[in-house]
Backbone as ProteinMPNN parsed JSONL, in Angstrom:
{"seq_chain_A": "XXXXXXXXXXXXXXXXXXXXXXXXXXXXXXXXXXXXXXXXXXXXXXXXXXXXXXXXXXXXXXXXXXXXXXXXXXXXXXXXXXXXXXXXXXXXXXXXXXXXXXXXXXXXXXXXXXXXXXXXXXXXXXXXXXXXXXXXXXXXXXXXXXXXXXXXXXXXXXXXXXXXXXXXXXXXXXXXXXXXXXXXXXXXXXXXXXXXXXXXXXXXX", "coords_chain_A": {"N_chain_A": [[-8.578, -1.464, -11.006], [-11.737, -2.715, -12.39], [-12.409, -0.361, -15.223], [-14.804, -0.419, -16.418], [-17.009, -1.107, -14.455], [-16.369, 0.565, -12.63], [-17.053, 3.118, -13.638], [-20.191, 2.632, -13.054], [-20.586, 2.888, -10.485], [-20.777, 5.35, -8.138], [-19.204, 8.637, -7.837], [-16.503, 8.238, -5.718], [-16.038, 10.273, -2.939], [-13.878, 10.963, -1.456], [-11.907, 10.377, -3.643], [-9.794, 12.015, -5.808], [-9.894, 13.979, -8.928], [-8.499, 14.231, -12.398], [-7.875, 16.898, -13.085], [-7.709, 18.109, -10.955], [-5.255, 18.148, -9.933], [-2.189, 19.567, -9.44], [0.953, 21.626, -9.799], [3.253, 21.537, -7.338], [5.258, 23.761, -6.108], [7.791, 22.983, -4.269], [10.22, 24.017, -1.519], [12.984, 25.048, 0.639], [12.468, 26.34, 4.004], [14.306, 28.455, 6.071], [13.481, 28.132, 9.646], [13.433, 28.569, 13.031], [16.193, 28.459, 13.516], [16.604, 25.665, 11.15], [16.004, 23.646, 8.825], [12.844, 23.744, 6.935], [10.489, 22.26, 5.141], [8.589, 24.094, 2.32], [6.164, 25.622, 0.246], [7.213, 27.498, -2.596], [5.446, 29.732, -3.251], [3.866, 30.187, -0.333], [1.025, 29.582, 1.801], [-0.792, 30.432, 4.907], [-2.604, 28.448, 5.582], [-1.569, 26.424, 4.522], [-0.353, 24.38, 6.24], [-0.698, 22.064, 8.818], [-1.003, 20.044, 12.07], [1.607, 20.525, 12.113], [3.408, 20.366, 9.718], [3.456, 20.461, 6.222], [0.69, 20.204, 3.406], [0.261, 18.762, 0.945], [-1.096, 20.296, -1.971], [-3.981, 20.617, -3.669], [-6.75, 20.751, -6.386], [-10.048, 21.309, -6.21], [-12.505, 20.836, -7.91], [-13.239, 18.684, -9.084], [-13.372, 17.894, -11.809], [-12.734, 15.973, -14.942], [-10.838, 13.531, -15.696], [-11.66, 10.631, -13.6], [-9.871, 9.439, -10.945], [-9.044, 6.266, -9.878], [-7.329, 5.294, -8.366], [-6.212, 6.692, -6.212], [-6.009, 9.262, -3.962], [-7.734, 11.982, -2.36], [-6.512, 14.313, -0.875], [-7.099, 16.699, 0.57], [-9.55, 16.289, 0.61], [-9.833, 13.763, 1.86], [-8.099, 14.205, 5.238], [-10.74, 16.314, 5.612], [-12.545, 14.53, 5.719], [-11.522, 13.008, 8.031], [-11.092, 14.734, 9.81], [-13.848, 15.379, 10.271], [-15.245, 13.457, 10.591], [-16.396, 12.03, 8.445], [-18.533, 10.538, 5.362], [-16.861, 9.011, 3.434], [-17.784, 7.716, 0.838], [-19.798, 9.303, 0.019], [-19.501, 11.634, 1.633], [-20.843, 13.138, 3.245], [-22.369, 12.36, 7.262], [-20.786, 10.016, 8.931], [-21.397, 9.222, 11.624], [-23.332, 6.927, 13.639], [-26.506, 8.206, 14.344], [-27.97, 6.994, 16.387], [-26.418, 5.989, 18.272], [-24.518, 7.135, 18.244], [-21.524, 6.329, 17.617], [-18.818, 5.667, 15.616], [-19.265, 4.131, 11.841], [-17.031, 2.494, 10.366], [-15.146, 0.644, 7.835], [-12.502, -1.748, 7.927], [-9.387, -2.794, 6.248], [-8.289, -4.668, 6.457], [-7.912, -7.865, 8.552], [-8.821, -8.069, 12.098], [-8.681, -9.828, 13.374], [-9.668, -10.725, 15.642], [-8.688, -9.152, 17.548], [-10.246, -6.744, 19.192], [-9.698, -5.093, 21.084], [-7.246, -3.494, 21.134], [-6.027, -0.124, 20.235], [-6.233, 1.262, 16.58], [-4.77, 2.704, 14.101], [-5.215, 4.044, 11.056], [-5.765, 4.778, 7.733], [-7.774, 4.679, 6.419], [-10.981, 6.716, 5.822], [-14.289, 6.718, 7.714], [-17.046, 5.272, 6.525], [-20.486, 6.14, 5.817], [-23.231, 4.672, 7.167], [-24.876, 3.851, 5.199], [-23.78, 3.337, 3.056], [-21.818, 1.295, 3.09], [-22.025, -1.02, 1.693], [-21.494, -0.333, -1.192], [-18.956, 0.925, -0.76], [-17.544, -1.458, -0.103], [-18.083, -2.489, -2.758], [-16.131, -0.696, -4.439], [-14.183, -0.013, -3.764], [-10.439, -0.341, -4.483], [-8.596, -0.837, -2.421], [-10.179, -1.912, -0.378], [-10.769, -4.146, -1.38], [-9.201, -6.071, -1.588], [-7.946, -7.439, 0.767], [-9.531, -8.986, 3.409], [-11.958, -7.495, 4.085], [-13.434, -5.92, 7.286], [-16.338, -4.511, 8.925], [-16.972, -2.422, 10.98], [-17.985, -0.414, 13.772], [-16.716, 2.854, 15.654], [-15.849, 4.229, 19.126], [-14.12, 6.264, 20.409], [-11.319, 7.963, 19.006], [-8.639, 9.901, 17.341], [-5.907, 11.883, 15.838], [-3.047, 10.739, 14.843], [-0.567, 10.61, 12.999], [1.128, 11.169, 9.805], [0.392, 10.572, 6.453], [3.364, 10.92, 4.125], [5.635, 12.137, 1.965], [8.752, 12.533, 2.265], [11.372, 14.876, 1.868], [14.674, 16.288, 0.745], [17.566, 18.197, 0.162], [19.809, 17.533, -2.679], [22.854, 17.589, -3.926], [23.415, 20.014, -5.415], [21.3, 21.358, -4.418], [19.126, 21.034, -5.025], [15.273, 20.601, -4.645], [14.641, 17.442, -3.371], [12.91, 14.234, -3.561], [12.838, 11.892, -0.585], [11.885, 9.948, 0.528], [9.281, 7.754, 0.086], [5.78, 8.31, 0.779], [4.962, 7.005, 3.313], [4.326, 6.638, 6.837], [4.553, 9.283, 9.415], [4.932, 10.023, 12.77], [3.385, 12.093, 14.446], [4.075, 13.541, 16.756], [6.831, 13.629, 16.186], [8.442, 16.094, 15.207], [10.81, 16.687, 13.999], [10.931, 15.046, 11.788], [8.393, 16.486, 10.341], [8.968, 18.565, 9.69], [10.596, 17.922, 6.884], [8.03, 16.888, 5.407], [5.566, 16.216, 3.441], [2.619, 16.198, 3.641], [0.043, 13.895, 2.594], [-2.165, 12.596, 3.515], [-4.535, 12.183, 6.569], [-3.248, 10.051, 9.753], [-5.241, 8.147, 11.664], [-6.045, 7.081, 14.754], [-7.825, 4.616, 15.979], [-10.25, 3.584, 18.323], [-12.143, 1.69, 21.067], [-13.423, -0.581, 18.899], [-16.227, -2.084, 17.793], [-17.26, -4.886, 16.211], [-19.596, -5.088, 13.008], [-22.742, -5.446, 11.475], [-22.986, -5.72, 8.51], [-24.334, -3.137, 6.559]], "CA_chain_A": [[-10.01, -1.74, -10.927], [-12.434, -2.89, -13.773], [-13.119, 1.071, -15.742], [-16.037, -0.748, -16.541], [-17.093, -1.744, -13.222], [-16.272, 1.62, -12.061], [-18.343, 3.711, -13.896], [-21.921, 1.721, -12.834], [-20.83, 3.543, -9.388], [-21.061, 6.812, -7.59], [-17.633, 9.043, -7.958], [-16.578, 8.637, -4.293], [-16.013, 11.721, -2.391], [-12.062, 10.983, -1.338], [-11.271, 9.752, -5.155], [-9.27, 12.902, -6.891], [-10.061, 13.632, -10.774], [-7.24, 14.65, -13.08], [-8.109, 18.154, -13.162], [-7.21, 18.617, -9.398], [-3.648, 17.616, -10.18], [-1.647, 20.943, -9.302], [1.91, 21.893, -9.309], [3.879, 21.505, -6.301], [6.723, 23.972, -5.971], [8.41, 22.666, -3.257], [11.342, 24.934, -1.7], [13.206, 24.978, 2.221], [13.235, 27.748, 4.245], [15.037, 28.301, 7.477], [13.159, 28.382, 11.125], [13.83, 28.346, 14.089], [17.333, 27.855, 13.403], [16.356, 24.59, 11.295], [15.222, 23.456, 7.712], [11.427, 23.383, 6.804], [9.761, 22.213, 3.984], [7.434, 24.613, 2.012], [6.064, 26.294, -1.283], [7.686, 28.999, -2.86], [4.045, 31.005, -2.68], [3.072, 29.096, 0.465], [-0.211, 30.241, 2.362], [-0.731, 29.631, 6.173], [-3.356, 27.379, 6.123], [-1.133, 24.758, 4.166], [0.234, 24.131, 7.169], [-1.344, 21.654, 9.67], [-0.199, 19.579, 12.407], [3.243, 21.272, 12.168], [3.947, 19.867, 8.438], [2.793, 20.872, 4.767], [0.039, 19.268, 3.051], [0.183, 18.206, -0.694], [-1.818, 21.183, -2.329], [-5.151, 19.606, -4.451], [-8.007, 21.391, -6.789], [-11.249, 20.755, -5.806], [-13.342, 20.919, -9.206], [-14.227, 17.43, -8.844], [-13.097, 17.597, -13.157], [-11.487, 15.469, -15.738], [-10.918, 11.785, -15.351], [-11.675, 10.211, -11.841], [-8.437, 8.815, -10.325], [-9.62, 5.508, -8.542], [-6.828, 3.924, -6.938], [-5.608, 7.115, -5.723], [-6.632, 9.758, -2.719], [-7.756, 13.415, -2.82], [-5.868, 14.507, 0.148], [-7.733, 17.408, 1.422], [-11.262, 15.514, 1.247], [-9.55, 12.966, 3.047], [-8.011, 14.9, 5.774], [-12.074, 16.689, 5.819], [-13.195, 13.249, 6.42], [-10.888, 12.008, 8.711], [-11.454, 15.297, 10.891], [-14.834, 15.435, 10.468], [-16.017, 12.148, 10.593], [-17.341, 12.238, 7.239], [-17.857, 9.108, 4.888], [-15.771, 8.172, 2.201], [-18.022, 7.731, -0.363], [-20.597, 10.629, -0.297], [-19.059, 13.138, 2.055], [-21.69, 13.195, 4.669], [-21.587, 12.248, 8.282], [-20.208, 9.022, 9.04], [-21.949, 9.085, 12.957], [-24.45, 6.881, 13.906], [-27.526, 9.382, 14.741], [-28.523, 6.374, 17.576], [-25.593, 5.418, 18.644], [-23.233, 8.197, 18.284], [-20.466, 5.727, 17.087], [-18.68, 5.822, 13.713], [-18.967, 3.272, 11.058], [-15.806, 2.242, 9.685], [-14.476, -0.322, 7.285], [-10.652, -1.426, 7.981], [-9.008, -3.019, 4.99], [-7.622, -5.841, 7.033], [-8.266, -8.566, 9.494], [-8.397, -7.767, 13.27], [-7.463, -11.053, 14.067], [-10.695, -10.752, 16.817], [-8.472, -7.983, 18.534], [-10.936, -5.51, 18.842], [-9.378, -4.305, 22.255], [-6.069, -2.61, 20.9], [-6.006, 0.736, 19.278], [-6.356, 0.894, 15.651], [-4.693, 3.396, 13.416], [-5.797, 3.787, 9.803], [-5.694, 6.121, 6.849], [-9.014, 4.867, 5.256], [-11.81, 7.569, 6.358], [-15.068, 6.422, 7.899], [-18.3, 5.257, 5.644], [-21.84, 6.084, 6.634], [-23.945, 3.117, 6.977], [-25.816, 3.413, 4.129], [-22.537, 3.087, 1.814], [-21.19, 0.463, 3.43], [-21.601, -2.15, 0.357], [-20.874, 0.548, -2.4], [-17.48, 1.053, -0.705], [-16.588, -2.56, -0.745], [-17.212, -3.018, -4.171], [-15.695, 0.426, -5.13], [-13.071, 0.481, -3.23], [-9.801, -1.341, -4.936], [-8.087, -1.349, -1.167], [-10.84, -3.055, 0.348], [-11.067, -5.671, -2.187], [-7.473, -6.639, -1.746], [-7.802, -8.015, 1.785], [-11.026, -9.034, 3.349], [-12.524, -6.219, 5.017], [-13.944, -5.714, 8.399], [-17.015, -3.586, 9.206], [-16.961, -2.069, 12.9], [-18.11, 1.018, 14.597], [-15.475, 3.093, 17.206], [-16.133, 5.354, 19.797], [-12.799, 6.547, 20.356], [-10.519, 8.76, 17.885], [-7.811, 10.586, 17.552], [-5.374, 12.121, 14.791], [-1.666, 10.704, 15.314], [0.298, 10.574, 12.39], [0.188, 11.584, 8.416], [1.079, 9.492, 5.753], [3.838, 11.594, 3.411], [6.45, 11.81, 1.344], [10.268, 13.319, 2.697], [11.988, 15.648, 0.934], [15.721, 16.833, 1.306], [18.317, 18.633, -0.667], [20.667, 17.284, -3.373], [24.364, 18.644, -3.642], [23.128, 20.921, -6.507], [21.263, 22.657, -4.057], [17.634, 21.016, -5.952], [14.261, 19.602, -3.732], [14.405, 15.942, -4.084], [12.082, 13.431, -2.253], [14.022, 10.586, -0.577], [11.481, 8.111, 1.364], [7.667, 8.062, -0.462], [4.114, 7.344, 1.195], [5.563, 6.278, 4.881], [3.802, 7.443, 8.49], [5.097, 10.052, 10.195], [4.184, 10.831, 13.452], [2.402, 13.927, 14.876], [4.957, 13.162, 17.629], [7.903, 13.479, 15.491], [8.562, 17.689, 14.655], [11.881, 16.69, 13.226], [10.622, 14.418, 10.238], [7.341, 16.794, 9.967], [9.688, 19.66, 9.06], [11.035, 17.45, 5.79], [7.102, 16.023, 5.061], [4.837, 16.653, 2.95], [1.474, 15.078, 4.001], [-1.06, 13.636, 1.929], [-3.076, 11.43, 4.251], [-3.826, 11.891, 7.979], [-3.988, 8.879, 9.951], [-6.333, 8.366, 13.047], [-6.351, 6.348, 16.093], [-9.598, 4.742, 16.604], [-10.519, 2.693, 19.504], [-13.186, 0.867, 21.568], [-13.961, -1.021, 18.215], [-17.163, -3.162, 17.925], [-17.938, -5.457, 14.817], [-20.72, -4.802, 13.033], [-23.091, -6.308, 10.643], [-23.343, -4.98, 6.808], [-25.598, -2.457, 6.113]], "C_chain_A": [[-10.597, -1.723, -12.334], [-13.388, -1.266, -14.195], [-14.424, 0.698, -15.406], [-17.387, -0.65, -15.673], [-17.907, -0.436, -12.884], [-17.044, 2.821, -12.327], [-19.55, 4.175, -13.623], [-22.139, 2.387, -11.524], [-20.766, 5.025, -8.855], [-19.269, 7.286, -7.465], [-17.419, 9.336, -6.149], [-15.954, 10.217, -3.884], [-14.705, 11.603, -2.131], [-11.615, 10.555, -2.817], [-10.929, 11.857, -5.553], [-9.764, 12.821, -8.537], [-8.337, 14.444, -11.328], [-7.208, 16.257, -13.019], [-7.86, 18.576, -11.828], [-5.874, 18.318, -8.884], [-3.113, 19.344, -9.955], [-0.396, 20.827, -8.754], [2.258, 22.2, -7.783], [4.75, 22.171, -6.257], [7.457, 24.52, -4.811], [9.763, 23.678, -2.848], [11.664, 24.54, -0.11], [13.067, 26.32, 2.015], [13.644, 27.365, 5.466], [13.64, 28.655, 8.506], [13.558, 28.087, 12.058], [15.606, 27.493, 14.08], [17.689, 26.223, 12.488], [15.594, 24.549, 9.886], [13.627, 23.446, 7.119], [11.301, 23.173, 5.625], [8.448, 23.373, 3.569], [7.35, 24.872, 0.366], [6.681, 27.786, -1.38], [6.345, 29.961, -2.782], [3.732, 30.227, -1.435], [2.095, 29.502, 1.217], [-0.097, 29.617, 3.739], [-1.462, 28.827, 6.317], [-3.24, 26.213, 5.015], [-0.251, 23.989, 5.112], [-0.902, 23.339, 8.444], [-1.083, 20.583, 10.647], [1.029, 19.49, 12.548], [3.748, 20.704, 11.18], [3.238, 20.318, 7.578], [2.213, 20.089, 4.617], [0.346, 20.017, 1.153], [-0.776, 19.341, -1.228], [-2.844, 20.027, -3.651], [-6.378, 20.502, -4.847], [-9.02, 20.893, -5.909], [-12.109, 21.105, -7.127], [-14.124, 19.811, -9.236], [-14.109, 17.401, -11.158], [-12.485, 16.61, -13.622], [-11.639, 13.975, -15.35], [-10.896, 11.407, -14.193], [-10.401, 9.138, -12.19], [-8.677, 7.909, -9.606], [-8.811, 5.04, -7.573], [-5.685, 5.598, -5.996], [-6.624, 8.059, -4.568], [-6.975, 11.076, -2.666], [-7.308, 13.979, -1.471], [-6.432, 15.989, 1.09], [-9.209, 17.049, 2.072], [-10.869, 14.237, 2.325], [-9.042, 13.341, 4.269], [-9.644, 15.534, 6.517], [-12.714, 15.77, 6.348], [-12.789, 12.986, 7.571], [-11.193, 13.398, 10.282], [-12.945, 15.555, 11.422], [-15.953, 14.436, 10.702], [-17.266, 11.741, 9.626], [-17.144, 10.809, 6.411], [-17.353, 9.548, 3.676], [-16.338, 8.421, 0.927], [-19.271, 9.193, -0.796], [-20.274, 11.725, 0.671], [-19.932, 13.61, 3.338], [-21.142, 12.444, 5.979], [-21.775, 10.828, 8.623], [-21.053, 8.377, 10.62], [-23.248, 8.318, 13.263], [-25.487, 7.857, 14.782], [-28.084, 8.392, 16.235], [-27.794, 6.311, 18.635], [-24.46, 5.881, 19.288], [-21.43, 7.94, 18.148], [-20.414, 5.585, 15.819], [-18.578, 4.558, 13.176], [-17.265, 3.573, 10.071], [-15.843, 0.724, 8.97], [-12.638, -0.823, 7.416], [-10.634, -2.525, 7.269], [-7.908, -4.419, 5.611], [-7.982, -6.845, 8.318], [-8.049, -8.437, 10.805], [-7.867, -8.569, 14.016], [-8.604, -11.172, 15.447], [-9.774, -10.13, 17.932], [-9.394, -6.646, 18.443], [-10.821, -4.764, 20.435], [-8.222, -3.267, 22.045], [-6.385, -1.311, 20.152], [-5.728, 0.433, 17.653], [-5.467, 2.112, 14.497], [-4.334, 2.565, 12.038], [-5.946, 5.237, 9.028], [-7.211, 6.237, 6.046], [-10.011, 5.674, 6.273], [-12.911, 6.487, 6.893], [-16.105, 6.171, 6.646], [-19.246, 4.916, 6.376], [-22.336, 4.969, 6.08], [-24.605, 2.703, 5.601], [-24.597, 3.061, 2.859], [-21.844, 2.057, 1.51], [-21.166, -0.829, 1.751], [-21.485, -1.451, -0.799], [-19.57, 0.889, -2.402], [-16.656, -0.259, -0.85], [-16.737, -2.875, -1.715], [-16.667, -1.755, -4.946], [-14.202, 0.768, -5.012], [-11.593, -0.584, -3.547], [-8.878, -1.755, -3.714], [-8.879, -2.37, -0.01], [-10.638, -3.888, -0.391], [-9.703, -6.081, -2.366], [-7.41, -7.792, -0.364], [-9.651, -8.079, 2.241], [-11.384, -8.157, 4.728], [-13.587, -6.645, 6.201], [-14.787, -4.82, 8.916], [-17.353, -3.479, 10.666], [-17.669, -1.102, 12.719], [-17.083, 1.531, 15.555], [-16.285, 4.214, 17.153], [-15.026, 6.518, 19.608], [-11.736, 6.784, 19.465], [-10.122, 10.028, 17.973], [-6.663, 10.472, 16.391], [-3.849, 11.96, 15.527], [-0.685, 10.566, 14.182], [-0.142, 11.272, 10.788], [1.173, 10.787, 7.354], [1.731, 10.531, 4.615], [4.907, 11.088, 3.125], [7.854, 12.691, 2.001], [10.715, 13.878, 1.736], [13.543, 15.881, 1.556], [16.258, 17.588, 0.152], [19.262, 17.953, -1.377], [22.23, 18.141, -3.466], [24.068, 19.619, -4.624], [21.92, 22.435, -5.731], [19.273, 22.275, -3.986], [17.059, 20.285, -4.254], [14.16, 18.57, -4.044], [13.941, 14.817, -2.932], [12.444, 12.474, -2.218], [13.501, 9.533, 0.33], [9.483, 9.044, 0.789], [6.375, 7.424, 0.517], [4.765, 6.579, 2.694], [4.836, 7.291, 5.933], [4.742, 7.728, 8.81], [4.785, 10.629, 11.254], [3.788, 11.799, 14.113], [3.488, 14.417, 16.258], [6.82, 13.277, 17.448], [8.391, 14.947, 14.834], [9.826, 17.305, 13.322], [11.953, 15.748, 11.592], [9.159, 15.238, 9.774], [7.746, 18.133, 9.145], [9.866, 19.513, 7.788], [9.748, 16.97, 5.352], [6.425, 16.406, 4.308], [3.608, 15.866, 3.075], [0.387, 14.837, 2.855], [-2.355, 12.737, 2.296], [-2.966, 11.943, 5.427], [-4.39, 10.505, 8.39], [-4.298, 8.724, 11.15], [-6.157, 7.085, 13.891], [-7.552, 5.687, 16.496], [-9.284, 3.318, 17.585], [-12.149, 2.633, 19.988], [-14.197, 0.595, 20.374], [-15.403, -2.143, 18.906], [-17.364, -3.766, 16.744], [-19.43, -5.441, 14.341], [-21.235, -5.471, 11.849], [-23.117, -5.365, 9.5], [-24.36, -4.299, 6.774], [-26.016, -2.811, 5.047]], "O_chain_A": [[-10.193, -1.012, -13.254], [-14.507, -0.968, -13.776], [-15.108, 1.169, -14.497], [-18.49, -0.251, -16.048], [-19.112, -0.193, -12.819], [-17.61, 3.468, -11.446], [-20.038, 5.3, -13.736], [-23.286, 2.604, -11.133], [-20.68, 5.83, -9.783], [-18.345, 6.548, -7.124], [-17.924, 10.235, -5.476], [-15.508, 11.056, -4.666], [-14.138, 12.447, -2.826], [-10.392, 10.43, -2.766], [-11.8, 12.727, -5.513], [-9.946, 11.788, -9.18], [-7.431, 14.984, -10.692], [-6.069, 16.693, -12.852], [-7.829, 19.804, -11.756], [-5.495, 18.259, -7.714], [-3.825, 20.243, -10.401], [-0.198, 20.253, -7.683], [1.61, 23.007, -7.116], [5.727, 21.43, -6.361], [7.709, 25.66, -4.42], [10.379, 24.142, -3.808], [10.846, 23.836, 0.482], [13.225, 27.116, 1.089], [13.459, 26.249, 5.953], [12.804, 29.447, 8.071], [14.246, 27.067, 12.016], [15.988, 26.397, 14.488], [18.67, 25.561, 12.827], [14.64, 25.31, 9.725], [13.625, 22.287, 6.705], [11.977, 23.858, 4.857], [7.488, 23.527, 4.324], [8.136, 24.495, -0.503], [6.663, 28.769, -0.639], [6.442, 30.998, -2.126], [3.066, 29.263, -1.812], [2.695, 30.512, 1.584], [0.497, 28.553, 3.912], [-1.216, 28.143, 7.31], [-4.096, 25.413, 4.637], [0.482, 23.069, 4.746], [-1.821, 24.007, 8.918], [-0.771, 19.657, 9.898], [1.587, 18.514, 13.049], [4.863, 20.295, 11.503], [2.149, 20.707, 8.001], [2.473, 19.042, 5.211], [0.514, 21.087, 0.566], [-1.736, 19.163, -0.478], [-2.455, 19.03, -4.259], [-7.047, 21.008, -3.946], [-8.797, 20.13, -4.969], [-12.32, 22.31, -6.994], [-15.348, 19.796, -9.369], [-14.996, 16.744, -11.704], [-11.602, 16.143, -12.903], [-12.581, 13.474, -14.736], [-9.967, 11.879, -13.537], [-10.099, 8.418, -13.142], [-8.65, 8.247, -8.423], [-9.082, 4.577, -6.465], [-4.656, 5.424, -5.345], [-7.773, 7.699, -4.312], [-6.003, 11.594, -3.215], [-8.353, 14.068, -0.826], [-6.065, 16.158, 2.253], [-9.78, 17.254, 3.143], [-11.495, 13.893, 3.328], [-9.678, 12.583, 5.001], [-9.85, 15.334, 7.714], [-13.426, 15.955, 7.335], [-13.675, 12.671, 8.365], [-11.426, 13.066, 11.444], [-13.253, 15.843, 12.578], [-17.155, 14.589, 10.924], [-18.423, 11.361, 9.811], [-16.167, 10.069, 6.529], [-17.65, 10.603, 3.116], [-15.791, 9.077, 0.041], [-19.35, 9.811, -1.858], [-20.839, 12.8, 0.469], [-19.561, 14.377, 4.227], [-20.001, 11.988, 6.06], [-22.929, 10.402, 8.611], [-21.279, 7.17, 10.708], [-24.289, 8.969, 13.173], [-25.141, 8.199, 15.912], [-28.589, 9.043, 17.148], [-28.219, 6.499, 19.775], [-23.749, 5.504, 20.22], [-20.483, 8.694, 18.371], [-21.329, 5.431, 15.01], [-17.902, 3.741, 13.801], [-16.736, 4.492, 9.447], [-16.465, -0.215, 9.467], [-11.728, -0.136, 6.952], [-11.559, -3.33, 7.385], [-6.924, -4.892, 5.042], [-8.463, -6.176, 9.232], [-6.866, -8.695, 11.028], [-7.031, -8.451, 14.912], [-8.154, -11.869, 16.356], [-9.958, -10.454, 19.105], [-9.185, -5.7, 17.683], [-11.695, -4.022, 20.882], [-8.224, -2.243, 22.728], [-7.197, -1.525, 19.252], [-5.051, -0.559, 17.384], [-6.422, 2.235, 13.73], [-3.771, 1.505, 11.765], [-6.154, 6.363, 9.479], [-7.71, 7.165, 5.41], [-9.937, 5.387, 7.468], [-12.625, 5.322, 6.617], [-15.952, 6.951, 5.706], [-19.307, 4.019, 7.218], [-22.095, 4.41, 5.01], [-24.784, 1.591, 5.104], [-24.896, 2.484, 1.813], [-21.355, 1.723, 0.431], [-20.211, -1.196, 1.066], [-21.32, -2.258, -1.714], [-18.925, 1.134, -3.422], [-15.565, -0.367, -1.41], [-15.853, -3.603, -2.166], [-16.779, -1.811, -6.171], [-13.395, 1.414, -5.68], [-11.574, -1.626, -2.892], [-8.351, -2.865, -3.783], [-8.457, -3.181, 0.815], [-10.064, -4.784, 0.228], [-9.263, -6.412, -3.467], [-6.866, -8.886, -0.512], [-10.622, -7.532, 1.717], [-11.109, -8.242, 5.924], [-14.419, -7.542, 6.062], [-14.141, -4.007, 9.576], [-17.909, -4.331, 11.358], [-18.053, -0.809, 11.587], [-16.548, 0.7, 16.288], [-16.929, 4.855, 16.322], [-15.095, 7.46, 18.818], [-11.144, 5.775, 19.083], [-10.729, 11.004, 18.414], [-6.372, 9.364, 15.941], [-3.442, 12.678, 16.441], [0.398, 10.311, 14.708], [-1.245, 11.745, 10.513], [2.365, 10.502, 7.468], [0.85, 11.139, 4.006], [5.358, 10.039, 3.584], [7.53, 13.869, 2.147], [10.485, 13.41, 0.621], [13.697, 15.69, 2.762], [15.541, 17.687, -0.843], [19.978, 17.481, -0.493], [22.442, 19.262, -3.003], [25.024, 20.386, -4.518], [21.721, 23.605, -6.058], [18.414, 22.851, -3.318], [17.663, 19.802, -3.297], [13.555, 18.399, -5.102], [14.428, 14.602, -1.822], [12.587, 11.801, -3.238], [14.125, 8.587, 0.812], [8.884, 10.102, 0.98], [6.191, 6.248, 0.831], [4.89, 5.355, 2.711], [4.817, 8.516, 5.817], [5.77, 7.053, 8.75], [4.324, 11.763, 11.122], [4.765, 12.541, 14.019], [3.576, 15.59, 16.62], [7.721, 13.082, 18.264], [8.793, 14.783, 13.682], [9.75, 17.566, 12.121], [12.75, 15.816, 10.656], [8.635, 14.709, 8.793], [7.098, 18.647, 8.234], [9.539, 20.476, 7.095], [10.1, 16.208, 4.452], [6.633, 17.618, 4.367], [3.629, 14.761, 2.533], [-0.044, 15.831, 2.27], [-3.253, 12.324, 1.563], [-1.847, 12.28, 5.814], [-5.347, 9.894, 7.915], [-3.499, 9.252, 11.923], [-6.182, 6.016, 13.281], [-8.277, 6.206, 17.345], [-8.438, 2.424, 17.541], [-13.093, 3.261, 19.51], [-15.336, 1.061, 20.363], [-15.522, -2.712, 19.991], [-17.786, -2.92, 15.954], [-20.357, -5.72, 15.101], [-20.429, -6.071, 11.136], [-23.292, -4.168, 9.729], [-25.434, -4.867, 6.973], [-27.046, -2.315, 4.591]]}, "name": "protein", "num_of_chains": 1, "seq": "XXXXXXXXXXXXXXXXXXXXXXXXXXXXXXXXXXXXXXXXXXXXXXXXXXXXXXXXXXXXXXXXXXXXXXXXXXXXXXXXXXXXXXXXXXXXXXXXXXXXXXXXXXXXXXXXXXXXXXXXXXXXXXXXXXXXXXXXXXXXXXXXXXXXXXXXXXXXXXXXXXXXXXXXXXXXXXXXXXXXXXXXXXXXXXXXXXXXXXXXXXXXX"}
């Protein structure tokens, strides 16, 4: 994305800065008869959906990161139905349906379920996220509302062991689903991704 550009706009609320970059030190341990992924200090509430999440400052410091994801604000969003770009609530107050943007063409299926990693944006954001956002502006975006949502998968990275014994990650950035214990054990999540349904298209705020 154009620095330049990027600047002129508001630091979205899922964008990471450099300063919230934080060691990972990844380790197995045994359960239940059975490998897990974790941190050598690991705390219980890095644990969610029965897999690890990616550990992430929150300072909001240092150089904004645009084309990447801050993985706990996203997660916050995605459970809370918060938007994207300022962190508030995503819900129409009339309507009681969420605004969303999806980053690809529905093809005028707006009867099938939808899962998606990009969070919701409240109405009023709606044209600050498509020109902010370097995943919308790749494909031509679609502004809906859904009723219907639900958390089914998380987008992470695998880890396994090397013959030396070391943590070494052996499939990057791939869905895994919530449905799946035995790849959530090896995961490390950095995205969840949601289910939404009974889309409607909607006009631009």
């Amino acid at each position: 994305m154009n620095d330049v550009v990027a600047t002129e706009l508001r630091k979205p609320y899922v964008t990471p800065y450099a300063e919230e970059n934080l060691d990972l030190p990844l380790a197995f341990e045994w359960q239940a008869g059975a490998p897990r992924l974790t941190y050598r200090d690991a705390l219980p509430q890095e644990w969610m959906f029965g897999t690890l999440w990616a550990r992430c400052g929150t300072a909001r410091k240092g150089k904004i990161q645009w084309h990447l994801v801050h993985t706990l604000r996203q997660r916050r969003c995605m459970l809370k139905r918060l938007c994207r770009v300022c962190g508030g609530p995503a819900t129409d107050p009339d309507t009681g349906r969420v605004w969303w943007i999806l980053p690809t063409s529905l093809a005028g299926d707006f009867q099938s379920p939808w899962p998606t990693a990009h969070p919701p944006t409240c109405k009023a954001h709606i044209s600050e996220a498509l020109t902010a956002c370097p995943y919308l502006r790749r494909e031509i975006p679609v502004v809906c509302t859904a009723r219907g949502y639900s958390p089914v998968a998380v987008l992470s990275n695998l880890y396994g062991l090397d013959d030396a014994g070391r943590v070494v990650e052996t499939s990057h950035q791939i869905p895994v689903g919530l449905n799946e214990p035995h790849l959530l054990k090896r995961a490390l999540a950095t995205q969840l991704i949601v289910q939404i349904t009974d889309l409607q298209r909607a006009k631009r705020a």
